[in-house]
DRENPA-3360 file (N, C-alpha, C; in nm, 2 decimals, always signed):
BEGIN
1 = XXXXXXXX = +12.85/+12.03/+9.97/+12.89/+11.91/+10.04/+12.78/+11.81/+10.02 ~ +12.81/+11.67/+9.97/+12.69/+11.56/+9.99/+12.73/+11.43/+10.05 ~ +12.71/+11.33/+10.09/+12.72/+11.22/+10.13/+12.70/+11.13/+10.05 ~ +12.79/+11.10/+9.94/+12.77/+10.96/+9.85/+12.77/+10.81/+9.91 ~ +12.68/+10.73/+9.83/+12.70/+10.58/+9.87/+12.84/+10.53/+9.84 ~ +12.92/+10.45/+9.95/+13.06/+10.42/+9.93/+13.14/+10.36/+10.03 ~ +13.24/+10.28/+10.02/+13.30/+10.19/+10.15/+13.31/+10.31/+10.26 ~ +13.33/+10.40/+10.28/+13.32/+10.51/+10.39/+13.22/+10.49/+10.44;
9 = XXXXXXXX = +13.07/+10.50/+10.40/+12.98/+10.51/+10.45/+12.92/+10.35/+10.50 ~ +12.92/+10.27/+10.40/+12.93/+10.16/+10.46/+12.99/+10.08/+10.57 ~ +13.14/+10.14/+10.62/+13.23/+10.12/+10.72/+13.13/+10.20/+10.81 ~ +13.08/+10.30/+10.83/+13.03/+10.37/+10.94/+12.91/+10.32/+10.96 ~ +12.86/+10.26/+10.85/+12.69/+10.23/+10.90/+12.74/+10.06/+11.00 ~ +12.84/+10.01/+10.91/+12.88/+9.87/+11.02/+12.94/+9.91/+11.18 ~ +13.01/+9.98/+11.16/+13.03/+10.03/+11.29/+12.93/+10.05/+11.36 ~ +12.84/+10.20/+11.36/+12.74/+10.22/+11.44/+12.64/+10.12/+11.49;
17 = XXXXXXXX = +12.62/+9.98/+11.35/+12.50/+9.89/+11.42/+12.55/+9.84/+11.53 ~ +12.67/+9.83/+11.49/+12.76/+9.74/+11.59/+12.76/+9.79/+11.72 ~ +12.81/+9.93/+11.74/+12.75/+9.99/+11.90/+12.66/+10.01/+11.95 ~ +12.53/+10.00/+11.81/+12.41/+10.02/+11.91/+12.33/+9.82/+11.97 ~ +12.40/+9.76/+11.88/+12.39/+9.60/+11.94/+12.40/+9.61/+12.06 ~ +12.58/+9.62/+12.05/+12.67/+9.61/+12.17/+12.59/+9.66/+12.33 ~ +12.56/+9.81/+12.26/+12.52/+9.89/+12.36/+12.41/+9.77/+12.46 ~ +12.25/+9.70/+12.37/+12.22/+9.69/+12.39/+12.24/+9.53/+12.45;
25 = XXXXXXXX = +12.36/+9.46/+12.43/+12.36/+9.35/+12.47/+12.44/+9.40/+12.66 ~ +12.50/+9.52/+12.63/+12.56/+9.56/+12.78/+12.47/+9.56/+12.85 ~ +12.38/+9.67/+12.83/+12.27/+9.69/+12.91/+12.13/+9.60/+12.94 ~ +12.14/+9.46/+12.87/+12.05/+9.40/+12.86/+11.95/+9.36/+12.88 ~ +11.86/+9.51/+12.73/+11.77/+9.55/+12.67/+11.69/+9.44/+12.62 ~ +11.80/+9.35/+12.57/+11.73/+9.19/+12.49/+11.65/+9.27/+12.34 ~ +11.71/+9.37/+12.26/+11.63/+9.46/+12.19/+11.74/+9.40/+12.08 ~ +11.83/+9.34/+12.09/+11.94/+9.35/+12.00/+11.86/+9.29/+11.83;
33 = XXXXXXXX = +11.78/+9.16/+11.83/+11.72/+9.16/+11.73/+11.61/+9.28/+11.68 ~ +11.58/+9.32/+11.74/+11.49/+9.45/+11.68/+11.52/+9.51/+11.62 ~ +11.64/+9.54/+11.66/+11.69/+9.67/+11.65/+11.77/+9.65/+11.48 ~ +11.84/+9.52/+11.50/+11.91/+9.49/+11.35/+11.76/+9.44/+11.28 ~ +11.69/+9.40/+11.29/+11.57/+9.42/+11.20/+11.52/+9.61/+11.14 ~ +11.53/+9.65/+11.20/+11.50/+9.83/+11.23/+11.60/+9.89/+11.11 ~ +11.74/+9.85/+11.16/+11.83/+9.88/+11.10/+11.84/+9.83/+10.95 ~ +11.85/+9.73/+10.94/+11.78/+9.66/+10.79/+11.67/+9.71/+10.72;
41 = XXXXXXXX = +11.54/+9.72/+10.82/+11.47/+9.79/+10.68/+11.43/+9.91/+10.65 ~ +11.52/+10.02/+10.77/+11.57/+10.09/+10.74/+11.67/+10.16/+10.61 ~ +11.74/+10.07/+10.60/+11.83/+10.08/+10.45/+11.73/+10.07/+10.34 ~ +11.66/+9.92/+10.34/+11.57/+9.90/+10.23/+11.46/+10.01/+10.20 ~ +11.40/+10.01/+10.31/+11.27/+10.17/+10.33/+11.35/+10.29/+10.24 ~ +11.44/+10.33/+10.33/+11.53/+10.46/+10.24/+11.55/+10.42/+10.07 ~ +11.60/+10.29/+10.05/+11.65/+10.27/+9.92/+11.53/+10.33/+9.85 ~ +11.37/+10.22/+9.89/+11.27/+10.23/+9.80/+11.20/+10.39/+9.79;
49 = XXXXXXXX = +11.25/+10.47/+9.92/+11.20/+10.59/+9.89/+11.28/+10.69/+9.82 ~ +11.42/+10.65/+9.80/+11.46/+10.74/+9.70/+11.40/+10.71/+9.58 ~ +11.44/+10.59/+9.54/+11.36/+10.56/+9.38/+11.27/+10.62/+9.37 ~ +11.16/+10.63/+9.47/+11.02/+10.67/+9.45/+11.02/+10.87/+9.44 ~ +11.09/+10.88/+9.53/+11.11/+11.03/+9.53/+11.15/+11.08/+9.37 ~ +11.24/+11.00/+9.37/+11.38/+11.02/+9.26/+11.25/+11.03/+9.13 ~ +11.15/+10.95/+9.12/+11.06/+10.93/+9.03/+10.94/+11.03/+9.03 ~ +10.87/+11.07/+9.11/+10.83/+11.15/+9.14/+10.84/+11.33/+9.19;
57 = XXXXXXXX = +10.90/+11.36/+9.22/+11.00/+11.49/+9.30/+10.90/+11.56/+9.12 ~ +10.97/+11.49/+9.03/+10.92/+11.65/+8.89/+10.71/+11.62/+8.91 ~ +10.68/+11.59/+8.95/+10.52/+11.56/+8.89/+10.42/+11.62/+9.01 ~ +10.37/+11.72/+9.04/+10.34/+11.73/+9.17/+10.21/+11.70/+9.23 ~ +10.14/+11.63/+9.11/+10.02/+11.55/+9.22/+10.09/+11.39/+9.22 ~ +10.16/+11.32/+9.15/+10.21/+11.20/+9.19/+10.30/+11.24/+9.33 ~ +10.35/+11.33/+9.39/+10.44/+11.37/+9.50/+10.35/+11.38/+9.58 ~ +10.22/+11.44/+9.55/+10.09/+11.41/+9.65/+10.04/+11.28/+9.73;
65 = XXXXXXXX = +10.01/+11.20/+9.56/+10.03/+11.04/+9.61/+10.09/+11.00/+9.75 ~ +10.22/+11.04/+9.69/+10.35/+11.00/+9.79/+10.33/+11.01/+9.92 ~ +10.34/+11.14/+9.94/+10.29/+11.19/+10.07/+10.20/+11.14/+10.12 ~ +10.06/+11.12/+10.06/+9.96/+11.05/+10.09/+10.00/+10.90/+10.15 ~ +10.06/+10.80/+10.07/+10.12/+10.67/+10.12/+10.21/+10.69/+10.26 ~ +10.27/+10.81/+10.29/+10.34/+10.81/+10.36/+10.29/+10.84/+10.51 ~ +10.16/+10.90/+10.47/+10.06/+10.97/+10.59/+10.01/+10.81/+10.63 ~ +9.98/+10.74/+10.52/+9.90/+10.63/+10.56/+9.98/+10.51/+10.62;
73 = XXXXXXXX = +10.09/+10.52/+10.58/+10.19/+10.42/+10.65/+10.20/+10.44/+10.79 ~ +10.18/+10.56/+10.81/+10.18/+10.65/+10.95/+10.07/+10.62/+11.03 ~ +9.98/+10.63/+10.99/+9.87/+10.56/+11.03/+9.86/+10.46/+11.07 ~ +9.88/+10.32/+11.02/+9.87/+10.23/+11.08/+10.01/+10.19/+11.15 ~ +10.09/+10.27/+11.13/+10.19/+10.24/+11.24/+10.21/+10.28/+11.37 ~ +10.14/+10.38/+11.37/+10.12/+10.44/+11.52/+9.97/+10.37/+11.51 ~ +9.87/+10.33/+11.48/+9.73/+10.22/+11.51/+9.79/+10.09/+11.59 ~ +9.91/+10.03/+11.50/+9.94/+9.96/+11.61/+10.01/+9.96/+11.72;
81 = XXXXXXXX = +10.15/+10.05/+11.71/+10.16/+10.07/+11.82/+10.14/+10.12/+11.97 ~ +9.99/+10.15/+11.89/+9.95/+10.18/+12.08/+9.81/+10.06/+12.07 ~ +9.86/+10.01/+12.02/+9.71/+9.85/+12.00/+9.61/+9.90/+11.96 ~ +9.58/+9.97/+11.88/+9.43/+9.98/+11.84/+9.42/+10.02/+11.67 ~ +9.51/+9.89/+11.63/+9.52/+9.89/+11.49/+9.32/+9.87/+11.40 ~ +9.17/+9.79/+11.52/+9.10/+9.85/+11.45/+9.02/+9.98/+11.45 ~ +9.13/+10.07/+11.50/+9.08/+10.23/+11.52/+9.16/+10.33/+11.46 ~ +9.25/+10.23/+11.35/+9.30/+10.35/+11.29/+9.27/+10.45/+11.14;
89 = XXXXXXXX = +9.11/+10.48/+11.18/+9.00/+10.57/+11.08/+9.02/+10.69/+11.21 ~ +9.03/+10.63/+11.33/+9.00/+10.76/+11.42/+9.15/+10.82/+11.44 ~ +9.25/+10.73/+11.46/+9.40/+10.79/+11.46/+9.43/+10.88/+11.29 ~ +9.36/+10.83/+11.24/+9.41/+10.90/+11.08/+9.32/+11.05/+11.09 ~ +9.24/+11.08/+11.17/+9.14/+11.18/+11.19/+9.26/+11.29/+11.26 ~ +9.29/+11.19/+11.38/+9.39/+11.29/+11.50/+9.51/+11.33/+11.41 ~ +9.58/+11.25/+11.34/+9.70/+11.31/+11.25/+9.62/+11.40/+11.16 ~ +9.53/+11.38/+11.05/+9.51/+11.46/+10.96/+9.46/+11.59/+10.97;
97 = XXXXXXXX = +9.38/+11.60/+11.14/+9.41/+11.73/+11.18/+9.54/+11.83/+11.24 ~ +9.62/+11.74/+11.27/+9.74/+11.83/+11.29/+9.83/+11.87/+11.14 ~ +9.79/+11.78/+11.06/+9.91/+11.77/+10.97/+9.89/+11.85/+10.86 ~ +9.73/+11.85/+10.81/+9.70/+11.94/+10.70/+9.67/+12.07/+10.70 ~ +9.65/+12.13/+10.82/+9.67/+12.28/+10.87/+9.81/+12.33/+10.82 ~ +9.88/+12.24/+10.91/+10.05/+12.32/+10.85/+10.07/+12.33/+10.68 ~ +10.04/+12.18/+10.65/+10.08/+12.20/+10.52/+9.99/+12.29/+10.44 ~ +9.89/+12.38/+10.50/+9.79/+12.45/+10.40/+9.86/+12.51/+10.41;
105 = XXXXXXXX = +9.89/+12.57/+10.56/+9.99/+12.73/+10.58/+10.08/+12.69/+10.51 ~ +10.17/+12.71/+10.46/+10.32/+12.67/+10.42/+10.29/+12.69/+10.27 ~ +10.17/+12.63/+10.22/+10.16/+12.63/+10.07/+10.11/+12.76/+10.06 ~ +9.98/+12.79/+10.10/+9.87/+12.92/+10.09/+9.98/+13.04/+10.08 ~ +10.08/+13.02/+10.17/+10.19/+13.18/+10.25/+10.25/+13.21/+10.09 ~ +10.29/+13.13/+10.07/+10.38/+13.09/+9.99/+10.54/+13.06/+10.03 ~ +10.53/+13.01/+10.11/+10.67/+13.00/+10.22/+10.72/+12.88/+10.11 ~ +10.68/+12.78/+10.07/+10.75/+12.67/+10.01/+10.65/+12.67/+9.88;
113 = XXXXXXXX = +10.76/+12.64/+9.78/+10.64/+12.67/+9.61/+10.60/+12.50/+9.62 ~ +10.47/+12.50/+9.54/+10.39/+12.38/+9.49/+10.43/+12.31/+9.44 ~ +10.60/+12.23/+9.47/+10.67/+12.16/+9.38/+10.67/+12.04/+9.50 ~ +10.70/+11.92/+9.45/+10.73/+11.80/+9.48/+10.83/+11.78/+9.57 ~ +10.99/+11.88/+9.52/+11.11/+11.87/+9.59/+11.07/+11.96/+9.73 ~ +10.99/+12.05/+9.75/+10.95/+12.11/+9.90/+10.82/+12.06/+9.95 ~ +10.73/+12.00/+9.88/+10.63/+11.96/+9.95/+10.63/+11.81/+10.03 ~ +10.76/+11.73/+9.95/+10.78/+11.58/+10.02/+10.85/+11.59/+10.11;
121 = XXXXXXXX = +10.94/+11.65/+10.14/+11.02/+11.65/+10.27/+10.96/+11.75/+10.42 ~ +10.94/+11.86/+10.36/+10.81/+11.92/+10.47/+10.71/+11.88/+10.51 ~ +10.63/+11.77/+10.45/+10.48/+11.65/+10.46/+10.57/+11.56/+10.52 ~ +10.68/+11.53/+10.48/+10.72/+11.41/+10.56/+10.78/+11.42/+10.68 ~ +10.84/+11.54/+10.70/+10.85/+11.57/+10.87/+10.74/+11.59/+10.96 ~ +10.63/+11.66/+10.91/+10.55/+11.68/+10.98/+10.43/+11.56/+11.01 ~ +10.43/+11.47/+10.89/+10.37/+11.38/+10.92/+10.45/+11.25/+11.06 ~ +10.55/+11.26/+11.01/+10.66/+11.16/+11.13/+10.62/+11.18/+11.27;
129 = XXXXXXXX = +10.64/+11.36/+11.26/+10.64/+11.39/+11.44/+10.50/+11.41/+11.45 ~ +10.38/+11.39/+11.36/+10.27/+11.39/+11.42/+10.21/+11.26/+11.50 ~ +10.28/+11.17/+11.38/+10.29/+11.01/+11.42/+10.34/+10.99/+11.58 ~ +10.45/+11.05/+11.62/+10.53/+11.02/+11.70/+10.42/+11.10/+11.85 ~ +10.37/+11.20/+11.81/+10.28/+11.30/+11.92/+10.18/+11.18/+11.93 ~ +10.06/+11.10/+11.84/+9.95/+11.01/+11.82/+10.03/+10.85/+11.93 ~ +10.14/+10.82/+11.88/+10.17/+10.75/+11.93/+10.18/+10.79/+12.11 ~ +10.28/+10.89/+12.17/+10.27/+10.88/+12.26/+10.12/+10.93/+12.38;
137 = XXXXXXXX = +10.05/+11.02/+12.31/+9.97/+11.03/+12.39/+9.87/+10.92/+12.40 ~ +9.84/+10.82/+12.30/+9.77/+10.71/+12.32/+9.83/+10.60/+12.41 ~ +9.94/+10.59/+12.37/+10.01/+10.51/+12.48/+9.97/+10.53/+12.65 ~ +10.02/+10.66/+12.67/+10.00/+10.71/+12.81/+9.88/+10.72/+12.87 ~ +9.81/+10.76/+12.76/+9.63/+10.77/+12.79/+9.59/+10.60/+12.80 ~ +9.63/+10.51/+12.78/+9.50/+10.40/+12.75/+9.65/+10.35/+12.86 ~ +9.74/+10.34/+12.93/+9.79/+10.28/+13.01/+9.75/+10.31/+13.14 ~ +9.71/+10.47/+13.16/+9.64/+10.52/+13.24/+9.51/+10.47/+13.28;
145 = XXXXXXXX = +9.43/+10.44/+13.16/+9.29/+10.41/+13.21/+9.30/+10.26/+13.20 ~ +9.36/+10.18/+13.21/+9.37/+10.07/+13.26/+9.42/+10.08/+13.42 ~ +9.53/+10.15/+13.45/+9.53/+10.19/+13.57/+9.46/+10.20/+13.67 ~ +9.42/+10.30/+13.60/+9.33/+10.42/+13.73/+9.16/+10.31/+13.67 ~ +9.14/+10.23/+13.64/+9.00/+10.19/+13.63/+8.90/+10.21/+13.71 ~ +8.99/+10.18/+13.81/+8.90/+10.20/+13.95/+8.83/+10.34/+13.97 ~ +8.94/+10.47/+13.94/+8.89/+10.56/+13.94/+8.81/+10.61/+13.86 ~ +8.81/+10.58/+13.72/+8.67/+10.60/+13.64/+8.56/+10.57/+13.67;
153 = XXXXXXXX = +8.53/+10.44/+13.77/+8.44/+10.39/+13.81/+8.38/+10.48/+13.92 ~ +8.46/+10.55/+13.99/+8.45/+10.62/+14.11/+8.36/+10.76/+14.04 ~ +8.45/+10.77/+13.89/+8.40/+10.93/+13.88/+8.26/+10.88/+13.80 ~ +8.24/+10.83/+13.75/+8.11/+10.75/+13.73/+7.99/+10.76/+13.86 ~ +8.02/+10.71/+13.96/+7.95/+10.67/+14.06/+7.90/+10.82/+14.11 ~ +7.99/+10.93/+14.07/+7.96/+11.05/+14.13/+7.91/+11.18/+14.03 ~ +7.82/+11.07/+13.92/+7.75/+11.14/+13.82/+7.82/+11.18/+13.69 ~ +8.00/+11.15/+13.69/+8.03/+11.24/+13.53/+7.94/+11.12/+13.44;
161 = XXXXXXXX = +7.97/+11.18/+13.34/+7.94/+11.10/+13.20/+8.06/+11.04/+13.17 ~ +8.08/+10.94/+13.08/+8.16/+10.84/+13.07/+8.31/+10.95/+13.02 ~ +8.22/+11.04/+12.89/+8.35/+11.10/+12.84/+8.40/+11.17/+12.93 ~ +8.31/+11.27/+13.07/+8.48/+11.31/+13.15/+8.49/+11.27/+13.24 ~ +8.47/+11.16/+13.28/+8.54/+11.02/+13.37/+8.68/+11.02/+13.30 ~ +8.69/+10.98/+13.14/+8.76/+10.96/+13.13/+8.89/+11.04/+13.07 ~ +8.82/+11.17/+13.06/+8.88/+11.30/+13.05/+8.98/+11.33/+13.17 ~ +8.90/+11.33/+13.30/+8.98/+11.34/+13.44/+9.10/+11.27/+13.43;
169 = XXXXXXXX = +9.09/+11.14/+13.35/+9.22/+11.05/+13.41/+9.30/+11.10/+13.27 ~ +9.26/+11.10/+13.16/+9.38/+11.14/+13.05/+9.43/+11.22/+12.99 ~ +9.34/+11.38/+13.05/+9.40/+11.49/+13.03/+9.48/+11.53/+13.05 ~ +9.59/+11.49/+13.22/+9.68/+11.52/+13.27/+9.82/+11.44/+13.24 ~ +9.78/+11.35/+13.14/+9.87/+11.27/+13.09/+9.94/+11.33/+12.91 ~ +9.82/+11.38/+12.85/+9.85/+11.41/+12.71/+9.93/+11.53/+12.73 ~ +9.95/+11.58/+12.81/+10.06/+11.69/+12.76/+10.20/+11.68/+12.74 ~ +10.18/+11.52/+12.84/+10.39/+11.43/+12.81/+10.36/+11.41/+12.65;
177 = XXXXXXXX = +10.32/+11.38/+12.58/+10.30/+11.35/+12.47/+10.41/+11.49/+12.37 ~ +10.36/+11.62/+12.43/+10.42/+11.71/+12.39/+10.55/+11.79/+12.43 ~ +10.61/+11.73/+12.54/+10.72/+11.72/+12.59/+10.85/+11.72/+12.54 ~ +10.82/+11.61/+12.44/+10.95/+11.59/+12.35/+11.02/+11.68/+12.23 ~ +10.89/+11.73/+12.17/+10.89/+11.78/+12.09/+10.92/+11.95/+12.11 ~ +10.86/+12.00/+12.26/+10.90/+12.12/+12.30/+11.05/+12.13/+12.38 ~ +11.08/+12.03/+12.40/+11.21/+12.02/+12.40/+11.34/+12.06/+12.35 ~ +11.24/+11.95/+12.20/+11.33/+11.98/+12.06/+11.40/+12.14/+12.05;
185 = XXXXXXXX = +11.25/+12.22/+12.06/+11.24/+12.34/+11.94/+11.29/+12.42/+12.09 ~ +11.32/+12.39/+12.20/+11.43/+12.51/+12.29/+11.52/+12.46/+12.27 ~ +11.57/+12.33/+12.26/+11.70/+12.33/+12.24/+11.81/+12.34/+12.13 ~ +11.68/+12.36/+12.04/+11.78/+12.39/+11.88/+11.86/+12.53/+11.84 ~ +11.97/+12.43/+11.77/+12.09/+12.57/+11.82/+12.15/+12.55/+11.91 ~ +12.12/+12.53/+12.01/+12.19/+12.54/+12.12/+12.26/+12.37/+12.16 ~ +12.15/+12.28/+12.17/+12.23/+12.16/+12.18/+12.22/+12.06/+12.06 ~ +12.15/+12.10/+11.97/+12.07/+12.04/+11.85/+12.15/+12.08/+11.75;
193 = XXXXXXXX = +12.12/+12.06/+11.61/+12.09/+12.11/+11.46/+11.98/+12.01/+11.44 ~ +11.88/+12.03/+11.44/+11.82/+11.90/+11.35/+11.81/+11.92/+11.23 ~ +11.73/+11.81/+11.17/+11.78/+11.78/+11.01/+11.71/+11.85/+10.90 ~ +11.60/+11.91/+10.88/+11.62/+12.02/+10.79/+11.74/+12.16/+10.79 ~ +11.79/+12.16/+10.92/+11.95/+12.24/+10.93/+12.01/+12.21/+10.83 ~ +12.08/+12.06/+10.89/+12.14/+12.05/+10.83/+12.16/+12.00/+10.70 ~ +12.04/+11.93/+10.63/+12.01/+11.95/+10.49/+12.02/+12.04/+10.42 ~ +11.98/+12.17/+10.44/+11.98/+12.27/+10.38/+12.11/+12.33/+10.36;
201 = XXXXXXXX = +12.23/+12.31/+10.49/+12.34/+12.33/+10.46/+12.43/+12.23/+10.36 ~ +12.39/+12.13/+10.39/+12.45/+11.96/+10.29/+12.41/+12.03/+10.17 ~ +12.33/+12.13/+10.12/+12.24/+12.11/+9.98/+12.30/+12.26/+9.93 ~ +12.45/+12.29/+10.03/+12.49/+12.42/+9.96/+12.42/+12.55/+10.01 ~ +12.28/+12.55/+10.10/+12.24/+12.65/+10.12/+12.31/+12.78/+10.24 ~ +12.26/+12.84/+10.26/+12.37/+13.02/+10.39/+12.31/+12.93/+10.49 ~ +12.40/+12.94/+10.61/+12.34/+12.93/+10.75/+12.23/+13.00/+10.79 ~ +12.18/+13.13/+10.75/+12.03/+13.17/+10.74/+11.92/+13.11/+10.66;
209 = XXXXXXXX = +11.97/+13.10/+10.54/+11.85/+12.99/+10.48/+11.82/+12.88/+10.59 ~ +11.93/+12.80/+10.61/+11.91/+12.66/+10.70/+11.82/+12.70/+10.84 ~ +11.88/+12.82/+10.90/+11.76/+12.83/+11.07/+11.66/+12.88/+10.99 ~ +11.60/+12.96/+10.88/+11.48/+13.01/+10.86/+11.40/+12.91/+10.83 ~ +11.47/+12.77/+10.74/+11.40/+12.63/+10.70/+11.37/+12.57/+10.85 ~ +11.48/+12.58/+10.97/+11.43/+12.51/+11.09/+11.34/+12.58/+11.13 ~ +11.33/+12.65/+11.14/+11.25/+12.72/+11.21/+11.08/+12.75/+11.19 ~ +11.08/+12.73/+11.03/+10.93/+12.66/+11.00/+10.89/+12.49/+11.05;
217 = XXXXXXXX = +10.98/+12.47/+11.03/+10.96/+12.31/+11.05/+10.97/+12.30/+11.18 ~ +10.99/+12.35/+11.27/+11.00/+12.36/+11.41/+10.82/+12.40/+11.45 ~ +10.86/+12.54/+11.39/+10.68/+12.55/+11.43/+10.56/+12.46/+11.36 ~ +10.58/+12.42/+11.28/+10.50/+12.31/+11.24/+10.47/+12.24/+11.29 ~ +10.58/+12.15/+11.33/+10.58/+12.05/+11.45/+10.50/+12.09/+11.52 ~ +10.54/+12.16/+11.58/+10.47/+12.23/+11.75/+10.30/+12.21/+11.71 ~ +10.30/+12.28/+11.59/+10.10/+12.29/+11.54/+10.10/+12.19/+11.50 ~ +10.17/+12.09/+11.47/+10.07/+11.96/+11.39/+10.07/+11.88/+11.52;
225 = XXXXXXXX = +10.14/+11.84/+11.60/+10.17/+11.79/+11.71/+10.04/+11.84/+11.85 ~ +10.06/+11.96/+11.86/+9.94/+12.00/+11.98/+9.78/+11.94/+11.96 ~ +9.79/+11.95/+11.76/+9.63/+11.96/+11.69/+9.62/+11.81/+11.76 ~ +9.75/+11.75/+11.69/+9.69/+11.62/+11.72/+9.64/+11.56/+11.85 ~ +9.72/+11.58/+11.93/+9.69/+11.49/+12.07/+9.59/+11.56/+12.11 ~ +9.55/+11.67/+12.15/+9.42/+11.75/+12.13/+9.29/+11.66/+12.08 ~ +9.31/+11.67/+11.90/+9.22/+11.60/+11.87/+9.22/+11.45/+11.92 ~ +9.32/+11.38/+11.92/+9.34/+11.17/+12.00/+9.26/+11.22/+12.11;
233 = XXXXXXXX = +9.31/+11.33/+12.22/+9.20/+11.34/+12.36/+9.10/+11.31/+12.33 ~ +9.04/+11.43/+12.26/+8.89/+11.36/+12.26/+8.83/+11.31/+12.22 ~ +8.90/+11.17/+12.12/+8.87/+11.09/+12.05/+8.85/+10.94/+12.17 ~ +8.98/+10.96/+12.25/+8.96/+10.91/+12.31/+8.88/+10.89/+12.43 ~ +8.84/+11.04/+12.49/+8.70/+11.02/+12.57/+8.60/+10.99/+12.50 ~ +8.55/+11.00/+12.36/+8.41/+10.96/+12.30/+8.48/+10.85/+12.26 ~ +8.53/+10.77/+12.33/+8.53/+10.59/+12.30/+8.55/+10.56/+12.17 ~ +8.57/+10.63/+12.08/+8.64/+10.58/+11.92/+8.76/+10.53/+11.89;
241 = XXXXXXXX = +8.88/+10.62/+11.96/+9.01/+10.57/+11.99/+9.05/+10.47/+12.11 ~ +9.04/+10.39/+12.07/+9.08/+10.27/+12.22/+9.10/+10.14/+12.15 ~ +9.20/+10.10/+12.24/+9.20/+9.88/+12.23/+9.07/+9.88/+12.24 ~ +9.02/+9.76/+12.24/+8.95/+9.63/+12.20/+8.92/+9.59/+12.39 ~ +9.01/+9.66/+12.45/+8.93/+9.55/+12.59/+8.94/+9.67/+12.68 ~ +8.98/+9.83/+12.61/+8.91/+9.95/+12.68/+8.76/+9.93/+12.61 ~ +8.80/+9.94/+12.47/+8.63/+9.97/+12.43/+8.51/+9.88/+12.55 ~ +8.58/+9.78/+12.59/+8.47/+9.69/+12.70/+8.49/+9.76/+12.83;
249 = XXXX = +8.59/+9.78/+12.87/+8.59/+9.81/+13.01/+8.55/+9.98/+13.02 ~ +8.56/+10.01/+12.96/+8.46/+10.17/+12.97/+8.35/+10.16/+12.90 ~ +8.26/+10.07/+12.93/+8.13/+10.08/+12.89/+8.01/+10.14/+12.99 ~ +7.93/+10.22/+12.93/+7.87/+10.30/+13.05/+7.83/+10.22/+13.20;
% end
């Protein structure tokens, strides 16, 4: 079974933008341009990455490349979205320690062969949800210590050192970061298929192939995801990871 480009699919992609506008003009989100921006380069992004795949997939250090561009797009996308686009040398630290463990395992095992068609869609999940772990624990952590300022100051006053001043306030927050994602991997199967499933079924493969493909990609997640916010923690108590007006306001 595959999903070709075609008035079918084009009827459905018009539809759905259309509900999720709608949705958002009901609830008034005020998101409705974003979102058709999102959705737009969405289409384009996917277009330009098939070509590129489509070009690459046979060569497997050019698929390297790939991946590599794809880690780095990641990078500065989660830099800015938690505001600290001039710190993302230290966010590309926090991802690249979650991310390249898995992908060693996976290759080293021999679980997936050294080809382009398994190494670009495995890098590219694992890079996404590492992005998505980087993004929210930074979020939560640096909203917190603007928050709680006061209390860093307090734990200061009562001798810690700056890094676990600021440890106290953002340790108890980085674990939401990993919430979503352990969610995921109980719920799958049960209220889920996510999308290596069902790829692997779309591509002709047994319903066992497809959970043993989730099922790596699930634990991967979990390890590239924990490495990361782990590593962002304590990037962010040694003051490398932060905005521009934490870097000031946690000054010793």
């Amino acid at each position: 079974m595959s999903i070709d480009p075609g008035w079918p699919v084009a009827v459905a992609l018009v539809v759905l933008l259309a509900i999720a506008l709608g949705a958002h003009r009901v609830s008034g989100y005020g998101l409705e341009r974003p979102a058709l921006v999102a959705a737009l380069r969405a289409i384009a992004q996917l277009g330009v990455a098939a070509l590129l795949i489509a070009a690459v997939i046979d060569h497997l250090l050019l698929s390297i490349v790939l991946v590599c561009a794809m880690f780095a797009m990641g990078v500065l996308t989660t830099s800015r979205r938690v505001e600290a686009p001039n710190a993302w040398r230290w966010a590309a630290l926090a991802m690249a320690a979650g991310v390249l463990p898995v992908v060693a395992v996976v290759l080293v095992t021999g679980t997936i062969p050294a080809k382009g068609i398994a190494l670009i869609p495995i890098a590219g999940i694992i890079v996404g949800n590492a992005m998505t772990a980087h993004t929210l624990v930074g979020r939560r952590s640096f909203a917190a210590l603007r928050e709680e300022h006061s209390q860093y100051e307090a734990c200061l006053s009562l001798g810690l050192l700056p890094h676990q001043a600021i440890r106290e306030i953002v340790h108890r927050r980085a674990p939401e970061a990993l919430l979503p994602g352990l969610d995921q991997v109980k719920t799958t199967g049960v209220v889920t298929l996510p999308g290596a499933f069902i790829g692997v079924m779309l591509g002709g493969g047994t319903p066992v192939q497809a959970a043993t493909a989730q099922v790596l990609v699930l634990f991967g997640i979990m390890a590239a995801q924990t490495v990361t916010v782990g590593v962002a923690e304590h990037l962010v108590a040694a003051r490398r990871l932060a905005p521009r007006d934490l870097l000031t306001s946690l000054r010793d």
